[in-house]
C-alpha beads as a LAMMPS data file, in Angstrom:
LAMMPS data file: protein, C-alpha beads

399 atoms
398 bonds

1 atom types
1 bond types

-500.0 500.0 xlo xhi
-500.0 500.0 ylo yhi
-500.0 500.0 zlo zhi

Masses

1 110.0

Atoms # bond

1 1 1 -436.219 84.158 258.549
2 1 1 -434.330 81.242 256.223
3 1 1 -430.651 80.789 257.241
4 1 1 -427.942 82.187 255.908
5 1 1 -426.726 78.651 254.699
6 1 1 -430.339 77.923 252.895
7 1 1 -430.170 81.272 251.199
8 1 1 -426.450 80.926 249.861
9 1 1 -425.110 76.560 249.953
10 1 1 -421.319 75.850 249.965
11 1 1 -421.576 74.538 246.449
12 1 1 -422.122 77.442 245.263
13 1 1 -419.560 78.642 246.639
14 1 1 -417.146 75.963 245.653
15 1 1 -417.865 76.962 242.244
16 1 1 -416.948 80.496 242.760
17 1 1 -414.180 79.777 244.220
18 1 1 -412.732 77.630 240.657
19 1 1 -413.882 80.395 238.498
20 1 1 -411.487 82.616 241.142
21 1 1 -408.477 79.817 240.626
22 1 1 -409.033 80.407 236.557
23 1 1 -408.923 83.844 236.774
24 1 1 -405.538 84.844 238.621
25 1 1 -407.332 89.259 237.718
26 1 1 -410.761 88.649 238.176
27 1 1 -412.990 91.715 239.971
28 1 1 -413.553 90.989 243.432
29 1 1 -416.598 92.534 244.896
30 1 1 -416.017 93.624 249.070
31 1 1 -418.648 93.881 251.397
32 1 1 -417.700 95.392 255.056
33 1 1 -418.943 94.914 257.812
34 1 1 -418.009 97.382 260.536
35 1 1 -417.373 100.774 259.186
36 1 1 -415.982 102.451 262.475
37 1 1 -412.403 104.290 261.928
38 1 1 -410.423 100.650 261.453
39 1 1 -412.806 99.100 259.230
40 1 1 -412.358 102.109 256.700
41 1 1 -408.419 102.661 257.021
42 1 1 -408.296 98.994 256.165
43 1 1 -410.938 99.561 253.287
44 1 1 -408.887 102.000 251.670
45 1 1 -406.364 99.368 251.378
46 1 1 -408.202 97.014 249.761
47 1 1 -409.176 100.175 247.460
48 1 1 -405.935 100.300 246.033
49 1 1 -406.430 97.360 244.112
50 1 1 -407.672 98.326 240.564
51 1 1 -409.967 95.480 239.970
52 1 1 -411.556 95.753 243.667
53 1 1 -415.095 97.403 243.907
54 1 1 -416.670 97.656 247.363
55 1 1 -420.010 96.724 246.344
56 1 1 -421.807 97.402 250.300
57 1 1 -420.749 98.730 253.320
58 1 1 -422.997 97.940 256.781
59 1 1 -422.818 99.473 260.257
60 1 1 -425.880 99.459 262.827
61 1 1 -424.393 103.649 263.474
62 1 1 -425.964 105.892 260.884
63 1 1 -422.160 108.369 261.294
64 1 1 -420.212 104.986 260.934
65 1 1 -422.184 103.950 257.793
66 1 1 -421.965 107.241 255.832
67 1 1 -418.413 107.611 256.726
68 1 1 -417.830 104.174 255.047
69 1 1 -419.917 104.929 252.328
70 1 1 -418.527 108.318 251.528
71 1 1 -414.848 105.939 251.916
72 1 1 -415.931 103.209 249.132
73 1 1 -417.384 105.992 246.638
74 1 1 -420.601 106.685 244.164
75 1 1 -422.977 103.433 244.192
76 1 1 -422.151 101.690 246.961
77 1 1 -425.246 99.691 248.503
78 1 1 -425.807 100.764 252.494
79 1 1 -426.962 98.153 254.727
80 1 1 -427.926 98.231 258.384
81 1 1 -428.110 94.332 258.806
82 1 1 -424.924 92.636 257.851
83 1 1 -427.415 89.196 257.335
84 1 1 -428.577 90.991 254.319
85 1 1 -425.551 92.186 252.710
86 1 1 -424.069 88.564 253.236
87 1 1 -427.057 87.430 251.257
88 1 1 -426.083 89.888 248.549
89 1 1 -425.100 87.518 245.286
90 1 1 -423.046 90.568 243.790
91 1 1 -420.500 90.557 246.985
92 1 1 -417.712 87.802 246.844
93 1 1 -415.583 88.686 250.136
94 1 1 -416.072 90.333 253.438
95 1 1 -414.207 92.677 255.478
96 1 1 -415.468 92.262 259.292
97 1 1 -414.313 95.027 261.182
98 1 1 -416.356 95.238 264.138
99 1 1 -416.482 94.875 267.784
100 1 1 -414.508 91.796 268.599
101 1 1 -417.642 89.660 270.580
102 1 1 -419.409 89.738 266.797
103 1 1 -416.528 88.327 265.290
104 1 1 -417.337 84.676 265.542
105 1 1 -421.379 84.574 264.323
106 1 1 -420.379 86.958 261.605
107 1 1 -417.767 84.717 260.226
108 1 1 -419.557 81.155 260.529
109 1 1 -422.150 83.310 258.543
110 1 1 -420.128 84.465 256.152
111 1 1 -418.810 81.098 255.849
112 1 1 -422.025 79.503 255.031
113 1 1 -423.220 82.286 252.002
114 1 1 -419.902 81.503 250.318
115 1 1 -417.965 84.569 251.092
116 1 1 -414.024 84.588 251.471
117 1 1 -413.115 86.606 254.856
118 1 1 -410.721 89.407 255.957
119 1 1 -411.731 89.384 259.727
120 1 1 -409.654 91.816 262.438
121 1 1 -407.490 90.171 265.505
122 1 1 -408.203 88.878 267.914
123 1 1 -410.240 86.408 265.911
124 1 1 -412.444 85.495 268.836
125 1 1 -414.024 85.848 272.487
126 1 1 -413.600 82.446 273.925
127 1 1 -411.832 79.299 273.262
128 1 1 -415.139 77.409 272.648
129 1 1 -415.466 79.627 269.939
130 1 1 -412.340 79.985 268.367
131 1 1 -412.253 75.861 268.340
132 1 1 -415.401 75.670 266.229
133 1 1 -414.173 78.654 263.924
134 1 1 -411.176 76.694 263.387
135 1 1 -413.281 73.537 262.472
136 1 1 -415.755 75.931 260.564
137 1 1 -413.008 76.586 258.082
138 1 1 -411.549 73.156 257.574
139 1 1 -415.105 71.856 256.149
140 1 1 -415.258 74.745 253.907
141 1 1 -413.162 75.900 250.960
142 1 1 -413.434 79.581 251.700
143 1 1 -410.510 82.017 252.163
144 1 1 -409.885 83.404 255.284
145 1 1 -407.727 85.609 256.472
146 1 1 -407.031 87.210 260.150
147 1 1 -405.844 90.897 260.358
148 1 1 -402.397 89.807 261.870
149 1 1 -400.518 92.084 259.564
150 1 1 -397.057 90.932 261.215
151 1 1 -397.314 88.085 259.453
152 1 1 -397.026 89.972 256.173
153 1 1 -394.264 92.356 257.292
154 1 1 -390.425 91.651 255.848
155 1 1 -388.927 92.756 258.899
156 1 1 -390.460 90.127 260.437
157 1 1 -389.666 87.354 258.025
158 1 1 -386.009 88.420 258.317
159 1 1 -386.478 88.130 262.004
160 1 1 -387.394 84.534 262.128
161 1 1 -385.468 83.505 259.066
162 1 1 -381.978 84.729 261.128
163 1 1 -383.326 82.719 264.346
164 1 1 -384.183 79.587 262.130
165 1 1 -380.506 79.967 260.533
166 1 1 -379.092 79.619 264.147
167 1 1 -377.752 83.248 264.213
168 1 1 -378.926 83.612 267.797
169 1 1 -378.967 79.907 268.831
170 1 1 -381.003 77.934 271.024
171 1 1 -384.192 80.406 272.539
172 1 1 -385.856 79.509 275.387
173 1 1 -387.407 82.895 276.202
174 1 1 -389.074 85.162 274.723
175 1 1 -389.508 88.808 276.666
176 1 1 -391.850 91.675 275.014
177 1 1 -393.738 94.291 276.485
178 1 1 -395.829 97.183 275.299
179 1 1 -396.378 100.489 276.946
180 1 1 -398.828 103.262 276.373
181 1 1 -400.759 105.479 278.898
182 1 1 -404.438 105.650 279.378
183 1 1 -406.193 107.729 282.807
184 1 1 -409.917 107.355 281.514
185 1 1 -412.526 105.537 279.782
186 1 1 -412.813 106.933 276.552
187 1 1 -415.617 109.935 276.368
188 1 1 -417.951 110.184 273.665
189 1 1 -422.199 110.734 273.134
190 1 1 -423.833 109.573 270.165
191 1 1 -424.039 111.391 266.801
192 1 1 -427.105 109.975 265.115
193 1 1 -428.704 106.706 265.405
194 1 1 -427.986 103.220 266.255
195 1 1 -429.102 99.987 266.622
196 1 1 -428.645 99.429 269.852
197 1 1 -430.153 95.587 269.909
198 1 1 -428.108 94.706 266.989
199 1 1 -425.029 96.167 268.442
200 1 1 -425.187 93.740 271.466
201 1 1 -425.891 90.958 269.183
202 1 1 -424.626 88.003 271.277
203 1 1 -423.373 90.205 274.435
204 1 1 -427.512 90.668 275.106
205 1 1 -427.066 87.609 276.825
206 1 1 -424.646 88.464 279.294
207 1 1 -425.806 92.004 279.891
208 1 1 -429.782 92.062 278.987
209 1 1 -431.251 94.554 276.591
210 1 1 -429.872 97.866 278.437
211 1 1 -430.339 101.336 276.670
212 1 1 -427.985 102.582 274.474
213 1 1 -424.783 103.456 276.288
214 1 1 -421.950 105.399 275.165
215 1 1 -419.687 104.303 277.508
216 1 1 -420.107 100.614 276.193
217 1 1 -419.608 101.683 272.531
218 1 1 -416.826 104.052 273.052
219 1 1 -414.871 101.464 275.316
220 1 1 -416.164 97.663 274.306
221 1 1 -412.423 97.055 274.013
222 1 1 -411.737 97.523 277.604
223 1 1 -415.684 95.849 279.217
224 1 1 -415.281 92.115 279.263
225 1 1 -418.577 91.904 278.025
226 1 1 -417.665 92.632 274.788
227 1 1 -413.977 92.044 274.351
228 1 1 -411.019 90.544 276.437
229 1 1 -409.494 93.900 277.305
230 1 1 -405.987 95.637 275.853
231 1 1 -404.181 92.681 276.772
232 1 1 -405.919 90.693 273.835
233 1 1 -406.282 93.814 271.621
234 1 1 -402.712 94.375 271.397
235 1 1 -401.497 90.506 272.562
236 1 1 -402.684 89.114 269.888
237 1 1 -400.318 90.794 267.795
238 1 1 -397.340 90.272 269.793
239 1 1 -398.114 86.179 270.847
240 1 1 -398.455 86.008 267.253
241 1 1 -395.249 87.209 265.947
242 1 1 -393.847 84.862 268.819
243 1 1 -395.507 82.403 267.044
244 1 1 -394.392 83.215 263.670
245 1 1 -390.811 83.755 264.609
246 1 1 -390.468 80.833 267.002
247 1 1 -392.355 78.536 264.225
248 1 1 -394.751 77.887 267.280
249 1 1 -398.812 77.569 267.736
250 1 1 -400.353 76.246 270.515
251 1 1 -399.308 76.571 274.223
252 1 1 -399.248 74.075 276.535
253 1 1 -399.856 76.061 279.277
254 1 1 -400.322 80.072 280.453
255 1 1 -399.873 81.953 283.708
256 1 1 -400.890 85.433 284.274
257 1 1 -400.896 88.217 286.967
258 1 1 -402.532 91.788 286.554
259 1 1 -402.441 95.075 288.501
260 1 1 -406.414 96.224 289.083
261 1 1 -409.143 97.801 287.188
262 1 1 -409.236 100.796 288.524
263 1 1 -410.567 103.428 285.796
264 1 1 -414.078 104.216 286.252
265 1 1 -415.919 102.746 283.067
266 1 1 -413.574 99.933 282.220
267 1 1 -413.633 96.575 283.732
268 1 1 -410.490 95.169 282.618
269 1 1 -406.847 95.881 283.941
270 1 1 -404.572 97.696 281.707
271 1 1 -401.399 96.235 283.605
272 1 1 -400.738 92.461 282.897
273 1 1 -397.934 90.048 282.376
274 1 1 -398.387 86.933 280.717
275 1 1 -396.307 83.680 280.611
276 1 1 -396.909 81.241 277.913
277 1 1 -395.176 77.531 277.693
278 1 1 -394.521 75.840 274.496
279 1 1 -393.438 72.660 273.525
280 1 1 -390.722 74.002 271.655
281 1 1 -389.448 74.491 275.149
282 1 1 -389.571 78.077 275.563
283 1 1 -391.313 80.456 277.408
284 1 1 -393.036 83.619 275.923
285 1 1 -393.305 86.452 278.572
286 1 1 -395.905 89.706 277.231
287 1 1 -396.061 92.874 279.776
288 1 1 -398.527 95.063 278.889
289 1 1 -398.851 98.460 281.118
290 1 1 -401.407 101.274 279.896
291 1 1 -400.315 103.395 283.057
292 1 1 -396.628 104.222 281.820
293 1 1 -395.370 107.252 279.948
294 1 1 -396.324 108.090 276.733
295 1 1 -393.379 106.987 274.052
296 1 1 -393.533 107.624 270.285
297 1 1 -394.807 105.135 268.329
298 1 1 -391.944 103.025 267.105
299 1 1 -390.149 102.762 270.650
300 1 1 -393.816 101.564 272.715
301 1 1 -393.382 97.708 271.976
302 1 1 -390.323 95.438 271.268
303 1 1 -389.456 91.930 271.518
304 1 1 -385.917 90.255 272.575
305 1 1 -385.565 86.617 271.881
306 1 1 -382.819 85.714 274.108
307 1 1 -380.565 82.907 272.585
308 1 1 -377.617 81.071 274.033
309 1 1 -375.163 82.680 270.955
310 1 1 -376.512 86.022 270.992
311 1 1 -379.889 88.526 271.253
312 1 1 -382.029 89.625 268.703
313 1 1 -384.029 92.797 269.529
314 1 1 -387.624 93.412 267.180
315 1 1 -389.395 96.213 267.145
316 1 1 -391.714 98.058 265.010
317 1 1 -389.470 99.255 262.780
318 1 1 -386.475 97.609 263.502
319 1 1 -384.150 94.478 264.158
320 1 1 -380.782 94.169 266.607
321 1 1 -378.777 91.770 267.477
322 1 1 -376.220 91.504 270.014
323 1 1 -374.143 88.795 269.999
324 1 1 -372.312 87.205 273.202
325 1 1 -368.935 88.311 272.894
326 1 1 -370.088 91.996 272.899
327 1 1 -373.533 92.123 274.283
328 1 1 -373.327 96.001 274.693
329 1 1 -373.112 96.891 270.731
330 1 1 -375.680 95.600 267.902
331 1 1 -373.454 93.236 265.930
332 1 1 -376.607 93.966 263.167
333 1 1 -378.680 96.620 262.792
334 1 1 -381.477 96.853 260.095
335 1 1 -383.964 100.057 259.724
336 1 1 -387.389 99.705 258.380
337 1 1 -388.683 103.262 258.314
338 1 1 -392.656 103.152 257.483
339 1 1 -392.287 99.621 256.861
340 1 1 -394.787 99.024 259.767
341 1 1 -397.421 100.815 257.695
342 1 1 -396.536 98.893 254.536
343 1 1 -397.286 95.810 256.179
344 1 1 -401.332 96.130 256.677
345 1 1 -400.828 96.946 252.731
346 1 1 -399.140 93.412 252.496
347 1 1 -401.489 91.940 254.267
348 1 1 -404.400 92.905 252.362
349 1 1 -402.500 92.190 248.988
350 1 1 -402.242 88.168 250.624
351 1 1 -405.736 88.449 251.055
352 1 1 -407.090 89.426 247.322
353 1 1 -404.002 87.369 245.656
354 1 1 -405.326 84.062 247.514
355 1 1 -408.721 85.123 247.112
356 1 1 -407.985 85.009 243.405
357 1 1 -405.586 82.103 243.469
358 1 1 -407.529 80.265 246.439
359 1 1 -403.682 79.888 247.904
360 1 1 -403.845 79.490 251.511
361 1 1 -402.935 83.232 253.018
362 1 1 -400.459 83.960 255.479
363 1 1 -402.594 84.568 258.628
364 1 1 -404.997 81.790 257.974
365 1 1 -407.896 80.767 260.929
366 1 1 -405.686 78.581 263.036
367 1 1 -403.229 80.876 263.122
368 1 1 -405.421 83.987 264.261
369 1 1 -407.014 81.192 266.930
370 1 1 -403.538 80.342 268.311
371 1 1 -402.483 84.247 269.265
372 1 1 -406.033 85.035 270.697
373 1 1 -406.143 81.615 272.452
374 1 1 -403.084 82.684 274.926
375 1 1 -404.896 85.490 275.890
376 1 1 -407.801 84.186 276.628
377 1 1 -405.902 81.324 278.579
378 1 1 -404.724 84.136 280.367
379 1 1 -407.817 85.704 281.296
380 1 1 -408.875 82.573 282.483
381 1 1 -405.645 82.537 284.789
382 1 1 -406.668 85.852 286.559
383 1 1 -410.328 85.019 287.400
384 1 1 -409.180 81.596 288.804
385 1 1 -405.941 82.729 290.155
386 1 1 -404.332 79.393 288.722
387 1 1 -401.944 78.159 285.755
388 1 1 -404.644 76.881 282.825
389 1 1 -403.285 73.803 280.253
390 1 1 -404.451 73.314 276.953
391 1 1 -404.936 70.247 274.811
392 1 1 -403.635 71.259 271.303
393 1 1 -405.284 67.470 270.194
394 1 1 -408.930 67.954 271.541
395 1 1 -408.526 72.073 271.414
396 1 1 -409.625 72.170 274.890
397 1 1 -408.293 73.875 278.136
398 1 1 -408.121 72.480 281.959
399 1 1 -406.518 73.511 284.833

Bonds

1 1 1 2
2 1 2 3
3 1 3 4
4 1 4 5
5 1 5 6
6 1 6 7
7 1 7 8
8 1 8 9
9 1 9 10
10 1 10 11
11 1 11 12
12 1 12 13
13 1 13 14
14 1 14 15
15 1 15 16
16 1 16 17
17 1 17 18
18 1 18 19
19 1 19 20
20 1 20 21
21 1 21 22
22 1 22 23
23 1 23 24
24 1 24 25
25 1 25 26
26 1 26 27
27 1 27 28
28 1 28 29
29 1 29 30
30 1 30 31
31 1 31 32
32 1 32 33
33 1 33 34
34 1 34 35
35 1 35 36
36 1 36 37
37 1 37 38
38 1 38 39
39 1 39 40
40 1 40 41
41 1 41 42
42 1 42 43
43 1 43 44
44 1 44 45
45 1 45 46
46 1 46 47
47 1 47 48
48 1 48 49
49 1 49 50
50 1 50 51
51 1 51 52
52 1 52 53
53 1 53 54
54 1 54 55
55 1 55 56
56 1 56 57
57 1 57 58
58 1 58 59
59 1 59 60
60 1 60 61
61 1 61 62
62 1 62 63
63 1 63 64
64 1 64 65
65 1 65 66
66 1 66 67
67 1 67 68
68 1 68 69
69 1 69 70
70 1 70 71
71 1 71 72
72 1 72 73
73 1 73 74
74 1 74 75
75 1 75 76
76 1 76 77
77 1 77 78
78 1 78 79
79 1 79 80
80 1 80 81
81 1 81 82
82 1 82 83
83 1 83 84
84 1 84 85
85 1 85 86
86 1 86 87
87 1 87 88
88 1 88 89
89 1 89 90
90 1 90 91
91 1 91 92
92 1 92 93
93 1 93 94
94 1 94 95
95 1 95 96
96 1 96 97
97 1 97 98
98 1 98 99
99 1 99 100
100 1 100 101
101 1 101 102
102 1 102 103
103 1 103 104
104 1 104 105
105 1 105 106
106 1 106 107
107 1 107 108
108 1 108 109
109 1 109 110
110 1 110 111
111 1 111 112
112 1 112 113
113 1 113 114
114 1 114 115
115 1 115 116
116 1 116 117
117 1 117 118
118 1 118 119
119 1 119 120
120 1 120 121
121 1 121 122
122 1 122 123
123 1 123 124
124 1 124 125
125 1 125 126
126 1 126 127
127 1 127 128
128 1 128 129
129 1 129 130
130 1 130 131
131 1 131 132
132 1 132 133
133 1 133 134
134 1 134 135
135 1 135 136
136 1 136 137
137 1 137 138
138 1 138 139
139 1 139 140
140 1 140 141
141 1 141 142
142 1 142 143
143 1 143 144
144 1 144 145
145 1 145 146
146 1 146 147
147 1 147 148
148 1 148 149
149 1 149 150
150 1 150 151
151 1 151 152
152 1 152 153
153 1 153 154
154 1 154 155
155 1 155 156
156 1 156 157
157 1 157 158
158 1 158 159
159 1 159 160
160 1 160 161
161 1 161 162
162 1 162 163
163 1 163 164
164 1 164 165
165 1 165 166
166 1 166 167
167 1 167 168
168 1 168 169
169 1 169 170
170 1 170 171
171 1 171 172
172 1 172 173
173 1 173 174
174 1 174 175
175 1 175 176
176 1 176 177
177 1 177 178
178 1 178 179
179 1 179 180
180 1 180 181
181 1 181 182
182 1 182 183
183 1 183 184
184 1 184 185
185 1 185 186
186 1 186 187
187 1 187 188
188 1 188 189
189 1 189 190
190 1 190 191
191 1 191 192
192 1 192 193
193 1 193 194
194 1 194 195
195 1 195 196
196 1 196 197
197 1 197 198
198 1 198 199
199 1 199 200
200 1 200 201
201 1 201 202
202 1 202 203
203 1 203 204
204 1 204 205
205 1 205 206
206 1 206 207
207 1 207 208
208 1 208 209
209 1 209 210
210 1 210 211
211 1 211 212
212 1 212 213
213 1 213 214
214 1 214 215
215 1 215 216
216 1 216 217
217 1 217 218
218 1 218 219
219 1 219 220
220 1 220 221
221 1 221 222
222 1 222 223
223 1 223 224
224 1 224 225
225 1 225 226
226 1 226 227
227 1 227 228
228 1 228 229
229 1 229 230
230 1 230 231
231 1 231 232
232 1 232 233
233 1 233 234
234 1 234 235
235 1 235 236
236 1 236 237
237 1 237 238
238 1 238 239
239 1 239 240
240 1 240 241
241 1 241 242
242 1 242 243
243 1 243 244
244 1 244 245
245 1 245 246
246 1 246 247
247 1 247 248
248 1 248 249
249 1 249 250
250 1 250 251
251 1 251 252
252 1 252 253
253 1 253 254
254 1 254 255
255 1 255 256
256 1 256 257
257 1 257 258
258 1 258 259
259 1 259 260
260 1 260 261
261 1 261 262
262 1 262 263
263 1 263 264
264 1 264 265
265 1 265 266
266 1 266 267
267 1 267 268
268 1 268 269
269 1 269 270
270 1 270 271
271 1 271 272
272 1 272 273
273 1 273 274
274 1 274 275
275 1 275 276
276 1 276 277
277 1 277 278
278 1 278 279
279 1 279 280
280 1 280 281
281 1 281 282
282 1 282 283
283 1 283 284
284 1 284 285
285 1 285 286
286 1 286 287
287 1 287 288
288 1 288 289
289 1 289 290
290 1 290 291
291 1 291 292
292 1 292 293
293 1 293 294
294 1 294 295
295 1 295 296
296 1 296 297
297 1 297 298
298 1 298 299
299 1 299 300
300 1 300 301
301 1 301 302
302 1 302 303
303 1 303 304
304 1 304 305
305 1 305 306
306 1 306 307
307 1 307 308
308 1 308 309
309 1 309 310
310 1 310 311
311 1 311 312
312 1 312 313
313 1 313 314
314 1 314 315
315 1 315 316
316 1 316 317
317 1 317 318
318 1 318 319
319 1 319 320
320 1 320 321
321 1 321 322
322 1 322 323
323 1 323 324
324 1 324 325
325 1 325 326
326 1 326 327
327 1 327 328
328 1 328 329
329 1 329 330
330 1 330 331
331 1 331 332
332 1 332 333
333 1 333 334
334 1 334 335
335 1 335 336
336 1 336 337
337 1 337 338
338 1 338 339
339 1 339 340
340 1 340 341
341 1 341 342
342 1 342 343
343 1 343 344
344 1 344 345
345 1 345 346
346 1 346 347
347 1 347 348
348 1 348 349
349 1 349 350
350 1 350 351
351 1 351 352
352 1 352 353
353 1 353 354
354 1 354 355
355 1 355 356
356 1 356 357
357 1 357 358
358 1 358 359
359 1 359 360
360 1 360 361
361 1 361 362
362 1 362 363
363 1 363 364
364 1 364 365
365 1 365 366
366 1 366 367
367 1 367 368
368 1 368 369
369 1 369 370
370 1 370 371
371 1 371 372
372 1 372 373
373 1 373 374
374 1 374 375
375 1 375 376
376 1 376 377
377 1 377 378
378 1 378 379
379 1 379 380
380 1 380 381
381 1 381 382
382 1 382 383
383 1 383 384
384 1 384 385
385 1 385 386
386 1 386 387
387 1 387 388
388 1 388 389
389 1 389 390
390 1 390 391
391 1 391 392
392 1 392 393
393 1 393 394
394 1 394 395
395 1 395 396
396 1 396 397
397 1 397 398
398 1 398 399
């Protein structure tokens, strides 16, 4: 079979992209990739644009593709091999919503048949990966875009714009945690068929070519075969609106203790804390406990920058700060009812206004590299029981 890059060159592409730049209104024609239950809420977004048409939607699960399809309307073109819908001349942009350990081949593909990319978080499964992603990019002139939506949310913007104004003063840690409650591995049987071979795409290697397995579909977030567990699912967001806030990227350095894995059906641990060093000269500290109570949905995460002049407080939906000489009552207090919704909208909106502009968006590669990369780092730190450095010049890690 020819390669992707024979089939579709990156001058091509480079001319796409200038007839994009000329035309700030121009149709852009989606392909996704992925069409489980997050790949089609965050088609529907990208439906709200009027001159959007989602040319083809691919999934190796027969329920997942007709769900998409029946999502992105009349005339849509199914695929079951996303190789094929990349070669696809009539599709300008991608949408990869799949399991995270497909993330990085499907983007360097994408990348070499000329298509701009919305990919999900975390952006990667290792840091040899994420490192030639991020070089990937540079040598292209493609759009891409990780699914950070933080980075698109006001909230957040008025967050760091207050600690880059001084309000809080000099921060030197960062707490957050996020709490849910989980006492199984996720239950489910198959509804139709699947591709089982295609679905382990590059996890064959590290598990063989075992029948299909429910268990594996229904929880690849939480098998380290297939994904780096909830504390990179839901890390990423958090180290990255550290990052954003803080004006920070690469650690030098992340330490990390867990509680076990002790569901039957998941391999990772769904208690961990995480400490991250920056050269900024702060610490970043992310607790992450699946076995706690249940809270509603805008009180289950939060983040409290801790400055020498006072404390500002994030949350989903909202922003605190205490200052000093009253640490018990919020000297501001700013609402943001749905905004956390809005903010996947926003993000989206980025991605089709660069795509049409080729502006660089606000969750480019590096960026999406950066928040996965601590996690991983911290991974690392519980299999060898030891503090691992990284080398923001060569993008490498030692211990």
């Amino acid at each position: 079979m020819p390669s992707v890059i024979e089939r579709r060159t990156f001058l091509l592409a480079a001319g796409a992209a200038a007839a994009f730049a000329q035309s700030p209104n121009a149709q852009i024609r989606l392909g996704l990739i992925g069409a489980g239950g997050r790949g089609r809420n965050v088609m529907k977004e990208f439906l709200n644009d009027p001159a959007l048409k989602v040319h083809g939607v691919c999934d190796v699960y027969e329920p997942n593709l007709e769900a998409g399809l029946s999502v992105a309307g009349p005339g849509t073109q199914a695929y079951r091999d996303y190789r094929q819908l990349l070669d696809s001349p009539d599709i300008d942009a991608v949408l990869i919503a799949t399991p995270e350990h497909w993330h990085h081949r499907m983007v360097l593909d994408a990348l070499a048949a000329g298509k701009d990319i919305y990919v999900e978080k975390p952006l990667c499964h290792t840091p040899e990966e994420g490192k030639e992603l991020v070089e990937a990019v540079r040598k292209s002139d493609r759009i891409v875009q990780v699914g950070m939506q933080r980075r698109s949310y006001r909230l957040y913007h008025e967050a760091r714009d207050l600690r880059r104004a001084g309000r809080i003063g000099d921060v030197r840690m960062v707490r957050t945690y996020w709490l849910n409650t989980q006492t199984s591995a996720r239950a489910g049987e198959f509804k139709g068929p699947i591709d089982w071979k295609q679905w382990l795409g590059p996890a064959a290697e590290r598990v063989g070519q075992i029948p299909p397995n429910a268990t594996h579909f229904f929880n690849w977030r939480h098998l380290s075969d297939y994904a780096g567990g909830i504390v990179i699912d839901q890390g990423a967001h958090i180290y990255d609106s550290i990052h954003m806030i803080m004006d920070a990227g690469y650690p030098t350095a992340v330490n990390a203790s867990a509680g076990a894995a002790d569901i039957e059906g998941i391999d990772q641990p769904l208690s961990v804390v995480v400490i991250a060093e920056y050269p900024q000269k702060f610490l970043a500290t992310f607790t992450i406990n699946y076995h706690a109570m249940k809270y509603p949905q805008p009180d289950d995460q939060m983040h409290s920058y801790d400055g020498d002049k006072a404390r500002m407080d994030v949350g989903r939906e909202f922003l605190r700060i205490y200052d000093a000489a009253n640490p018990s009552e919020a000297a501001y207090s700013k609402q943001q009812p749905g905004g956390f919704g809005q903010a996947t909208t926003s993000h989206v909106e980025n991605f089709l206004h660069c795509v049409r502009t080729r502006e660089q968006p606000l969750a480019p590669i590096e960026k999406g590299f950066q928040a996965a990369l601590v996690l991983q780092l911290a991974n690392r730190s519980l299999a060898t029981g030891r503090r691992v450095q990284w080398d923001a010049n060569t993008l490498t890690a030692y211990a």
